[in-house]
C-alpha positions in Angstrom: 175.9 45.5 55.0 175.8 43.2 52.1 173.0 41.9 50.6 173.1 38.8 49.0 171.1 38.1 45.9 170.3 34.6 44.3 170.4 34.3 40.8 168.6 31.2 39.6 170.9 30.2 36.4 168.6 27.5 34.1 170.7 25.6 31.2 168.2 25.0 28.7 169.6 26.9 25.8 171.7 24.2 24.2 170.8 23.3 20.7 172.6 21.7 18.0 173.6 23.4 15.1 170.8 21.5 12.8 168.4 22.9 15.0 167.0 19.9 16.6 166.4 19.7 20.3 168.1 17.3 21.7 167.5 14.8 25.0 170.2 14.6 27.3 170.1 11.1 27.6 172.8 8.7 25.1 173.2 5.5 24.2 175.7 4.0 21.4 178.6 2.2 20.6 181.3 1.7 18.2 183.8 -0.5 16.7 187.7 0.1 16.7 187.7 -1.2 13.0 185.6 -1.8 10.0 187.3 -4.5 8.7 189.1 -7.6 10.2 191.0 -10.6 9.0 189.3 -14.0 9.4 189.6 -15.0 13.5 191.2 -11.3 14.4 190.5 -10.1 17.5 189.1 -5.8 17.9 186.9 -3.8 20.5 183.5 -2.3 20.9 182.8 0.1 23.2 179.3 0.6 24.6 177.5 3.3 27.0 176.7 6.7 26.9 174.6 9.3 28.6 172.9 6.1 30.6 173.2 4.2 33.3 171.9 0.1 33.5 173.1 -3.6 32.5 173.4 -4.0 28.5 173.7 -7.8 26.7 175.7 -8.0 24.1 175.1 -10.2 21.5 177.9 -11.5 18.2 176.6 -13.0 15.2 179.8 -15.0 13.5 181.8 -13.9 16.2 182.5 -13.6 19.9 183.0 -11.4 22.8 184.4 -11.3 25.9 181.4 -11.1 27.5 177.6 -11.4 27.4 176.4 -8.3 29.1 178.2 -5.3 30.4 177.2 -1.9 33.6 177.2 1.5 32.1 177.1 3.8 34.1 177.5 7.4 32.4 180.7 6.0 29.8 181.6 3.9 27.7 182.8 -0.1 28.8 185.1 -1.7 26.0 184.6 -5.2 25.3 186.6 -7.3 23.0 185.0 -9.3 19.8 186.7 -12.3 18.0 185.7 -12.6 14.5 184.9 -15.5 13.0 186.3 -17.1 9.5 184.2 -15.2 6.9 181.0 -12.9 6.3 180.3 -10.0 8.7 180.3 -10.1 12.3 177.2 -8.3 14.0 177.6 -7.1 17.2 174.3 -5.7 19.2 173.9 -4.2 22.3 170.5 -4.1 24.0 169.8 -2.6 27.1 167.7 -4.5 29.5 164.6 -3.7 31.6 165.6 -0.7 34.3 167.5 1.2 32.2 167.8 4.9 32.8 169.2 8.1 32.1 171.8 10.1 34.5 169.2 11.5 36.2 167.0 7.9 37.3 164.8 8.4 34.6 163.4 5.4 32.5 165.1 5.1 29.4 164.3 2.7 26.7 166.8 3.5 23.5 166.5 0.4 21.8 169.3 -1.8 20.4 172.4 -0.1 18.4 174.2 -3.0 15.9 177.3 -2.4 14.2 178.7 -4.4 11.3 182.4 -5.2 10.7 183.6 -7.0 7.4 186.0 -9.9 7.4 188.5 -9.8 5.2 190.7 -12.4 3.7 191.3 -12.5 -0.4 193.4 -10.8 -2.5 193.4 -9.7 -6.0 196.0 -9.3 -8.3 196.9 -6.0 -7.1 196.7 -7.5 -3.6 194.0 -5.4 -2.8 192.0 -7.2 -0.1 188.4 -8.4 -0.3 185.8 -9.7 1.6 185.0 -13.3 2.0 181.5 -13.2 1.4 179.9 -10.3 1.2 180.1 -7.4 0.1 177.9 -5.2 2.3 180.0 -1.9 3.5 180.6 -2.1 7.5 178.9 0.3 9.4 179.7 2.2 12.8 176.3 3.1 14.0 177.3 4.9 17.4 174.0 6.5 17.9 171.1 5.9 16.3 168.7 2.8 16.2 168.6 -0.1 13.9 166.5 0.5 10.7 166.6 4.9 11.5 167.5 7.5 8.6 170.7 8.3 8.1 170.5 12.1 8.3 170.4 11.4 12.3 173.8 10.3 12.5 174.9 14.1 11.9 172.5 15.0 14.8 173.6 15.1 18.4 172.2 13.4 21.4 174.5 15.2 24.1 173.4 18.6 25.6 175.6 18.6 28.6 178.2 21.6 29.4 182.3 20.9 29.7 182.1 24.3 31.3 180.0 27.0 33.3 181.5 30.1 35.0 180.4 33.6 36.4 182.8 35.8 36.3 184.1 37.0 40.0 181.5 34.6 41.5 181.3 31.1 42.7 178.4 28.9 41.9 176.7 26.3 44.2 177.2 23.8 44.0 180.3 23.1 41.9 179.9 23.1 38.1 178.6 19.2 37.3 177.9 18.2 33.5 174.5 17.0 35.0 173.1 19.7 37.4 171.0 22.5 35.9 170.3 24.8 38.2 172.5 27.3 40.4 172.5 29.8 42.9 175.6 32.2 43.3 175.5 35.4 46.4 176.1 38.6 44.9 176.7 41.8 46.2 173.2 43.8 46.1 174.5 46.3 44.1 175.0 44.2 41.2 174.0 45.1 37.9 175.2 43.0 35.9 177.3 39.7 35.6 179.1 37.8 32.7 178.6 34.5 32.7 180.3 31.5 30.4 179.7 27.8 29.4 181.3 25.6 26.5 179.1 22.5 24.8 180.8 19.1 25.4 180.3 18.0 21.8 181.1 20.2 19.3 178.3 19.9 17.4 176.1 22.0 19.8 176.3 25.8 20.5 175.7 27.4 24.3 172.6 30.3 24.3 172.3 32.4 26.9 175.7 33.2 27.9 177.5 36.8 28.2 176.6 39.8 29.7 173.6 39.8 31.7 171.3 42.5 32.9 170.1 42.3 36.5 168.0 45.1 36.6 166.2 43.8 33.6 165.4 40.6 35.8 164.5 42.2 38.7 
């Protein structure tokens, strides 16, 4: 007779490589270019980790639409620039925001800058109209924040998680952390595996594993 044994797997070993821990909550967005002509049409996409209503906001510009629902991903939205200068676009998420797991979530605002472009040189080399500021692409950190945290990671979800000759419940989810999987009672030891979903984070805890040690 078979005796079933419940290993309690915990995820909590994910760190990024800059050894910073890191929340598994996200919120960001980016801009399909970083420079435009005067009136040219490009998309930003917002979301992340987060789920809740986000307005959007264009300074010398316009978008498609004055707020979008994230909801764990990322909503394109398309901006029209306007004749000269920089258009701004910011995305602030409103009151009842959360992360994946219904937990309050305030991020802040994320801005990104795109240049319009219009005058040549000589060379016709293109320049901009009115400014000229370099365009940014903040994805992922607030307004005003060092820059050292764009390196940094802000997802510490799996793409992966397997036992070797075992079946875990319930089925592998990016956003569960704990399972259970029925094991022979004679076990000793298991192998288990998980990959990062960004690259910039490594997995702990994974490969052989003693049972007898846990006991």
């Amino acid at each position: 007779m078979k005796k079933y044994l419940g290993i309690l797997i915990m995820i909590v070993g994910i760190l990024i490589l800059f050894g910073v821990p890191v929340n598994a909550a996200s919120f960001g967005m980016s801009s399909s270019k970083r420079q435009v002509k005067p009136n040219e049409s490009f998309t930003v996409s917002i979301g992340g980790q987060c789920i809740g209503r986000v307005n959007i906001s264009v300074s010398n510009g316009t978008a498609s639409t004055s707020s979008v629902w994230v909801e764990q991903n990322y909503v394109p939205i398309t901006i029209r620039a306007g004749s000269s200068g920089n258009v701004v676009i910011t995305a602030t998420p409103t009151p009842g925001f959360s992360d994946p797991d219904a937990n309050e979530y305030s991020p802040g605002a994320r801005s990104t800058t795109v240049t319009i472009y219009q005058k040549t040189d000589s060379s016709g080399t293109q320049k901009p109209t009115t400014s000229t500021n370099k365009p940014t692409t903040n994805t992922n950190k607030p307004t005003g924040k060092p820059n050292e945290e764009e390196i940094k990671s802000s997802n510490n979800l799996l793409s992966s998680l397997t036992i070797e000759n075992a079946n875990l419940s319930p089925k592998f989810h990016a956003n569960v952390s704990k399972y259970e999987v029925n094991l022979p009672a004679n076990t000793n030891k298991i192998k288990v595996s998980a990959k990062a979903a960004d690259a910039k984070a490594k997995v702990e805890g994974t490969g052989e594993i003693n049972l007898k040690q846990r006991r």
